[in-house]
C-alpha positions as CSV (number, residue, x, y, z in Angstrom):
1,X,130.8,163.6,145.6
2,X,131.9,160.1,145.3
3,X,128.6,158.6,147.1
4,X,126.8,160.2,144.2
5,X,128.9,159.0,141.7
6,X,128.3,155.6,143.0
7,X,124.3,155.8,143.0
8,X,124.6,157.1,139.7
9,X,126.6,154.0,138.5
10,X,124.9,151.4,140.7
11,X,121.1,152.6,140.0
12,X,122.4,152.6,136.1
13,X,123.6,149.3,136.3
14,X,120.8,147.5,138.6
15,X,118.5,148.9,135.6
16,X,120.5,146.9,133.2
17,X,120.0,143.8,135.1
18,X,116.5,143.4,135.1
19,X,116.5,143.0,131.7
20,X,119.1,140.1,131.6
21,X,116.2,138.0,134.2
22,X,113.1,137.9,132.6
23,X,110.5,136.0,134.2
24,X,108.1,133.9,132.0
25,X,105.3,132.0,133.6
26,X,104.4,128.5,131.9
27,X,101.0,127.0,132.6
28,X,101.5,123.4,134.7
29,X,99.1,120.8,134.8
30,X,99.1,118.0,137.4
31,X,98.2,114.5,135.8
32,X,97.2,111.8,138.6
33,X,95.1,109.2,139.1
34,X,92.5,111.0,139.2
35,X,92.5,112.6,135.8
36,X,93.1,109.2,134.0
37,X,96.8,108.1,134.8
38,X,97.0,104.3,135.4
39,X,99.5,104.5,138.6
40,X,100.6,107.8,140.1
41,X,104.1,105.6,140.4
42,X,105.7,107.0,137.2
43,X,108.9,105.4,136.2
44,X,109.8,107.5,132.9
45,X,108.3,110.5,131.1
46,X,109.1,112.1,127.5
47,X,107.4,114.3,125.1
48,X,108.0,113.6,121.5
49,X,108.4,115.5,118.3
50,X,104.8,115.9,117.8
51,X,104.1,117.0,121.4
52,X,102.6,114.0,122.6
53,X,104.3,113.2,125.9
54,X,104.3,109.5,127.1
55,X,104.4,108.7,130.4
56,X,105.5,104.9,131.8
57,X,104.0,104.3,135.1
58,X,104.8,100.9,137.0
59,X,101.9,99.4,135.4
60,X,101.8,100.6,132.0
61,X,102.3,103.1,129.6
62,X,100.3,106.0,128.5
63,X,100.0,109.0,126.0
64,X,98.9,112.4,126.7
65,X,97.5,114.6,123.8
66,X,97.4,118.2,126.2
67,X,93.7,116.6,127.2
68,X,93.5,112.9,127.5
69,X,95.4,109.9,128.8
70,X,95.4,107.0,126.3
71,X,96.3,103.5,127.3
72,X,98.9,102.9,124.7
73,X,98.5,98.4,123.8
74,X,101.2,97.2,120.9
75,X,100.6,95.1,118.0
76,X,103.3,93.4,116.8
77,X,102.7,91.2,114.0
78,X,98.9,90.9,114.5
79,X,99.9,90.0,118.4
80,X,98.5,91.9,121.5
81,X,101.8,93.2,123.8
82,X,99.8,93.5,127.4
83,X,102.3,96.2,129.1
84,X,102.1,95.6,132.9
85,X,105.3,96.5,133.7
86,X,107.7,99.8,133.5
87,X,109.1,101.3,130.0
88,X,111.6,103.5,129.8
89,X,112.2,105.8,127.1
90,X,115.3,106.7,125.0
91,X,115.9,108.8,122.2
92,X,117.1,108.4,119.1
93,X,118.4,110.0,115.9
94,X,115.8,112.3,114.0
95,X,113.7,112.8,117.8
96,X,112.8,109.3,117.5
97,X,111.7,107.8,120.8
């Protein structure tokens, strides 16, 4: 009598638990050289607020849209910034980046 009791409670309760570990597949996408990326060294990575995610290799820095690398080049006050080196990323109040 007890052994049934305890395959009542235990099948009861292992029903419960599969409920409290869903599984949800996300789609991943490997970026490399190959597909665009300037250096397949990459030093920092963050997605913004808009779902852009920039990615700072050890030559550069880049944007990806969900389809295309862009090589990112600053202007600052009319002036070209050549990036040749690493950035690394840190956020901010408000998301910033």
């Amino acid at each position: 009598m007890m052994t049934i009791v305890f395959l009542i409670i235990y099948s009861s309760s292992s029903a419960q638990n599969k409920d409290l570990f869903q599984v949800k597949r996300c789609l991943a996408k490997t970026i490399n050289y190959g597909q665009g990326l300037m250096n397949n060294s990459i030093v920092s990575i963050i997605t913004d607020a808009m779902g852009f995610t920039w990615v700072s290799t050890s030559t550069g820095l880049q944007r990806y849209n969900g389809y295309t690398l862009q090589t990112i080049t600053p202007v600052a006050d009319g002036d070209t910034i050549h990036i040749n080196y690493p950035v690394y990323f840190l956020e901010g109040k408000n998301n910033s980046i």
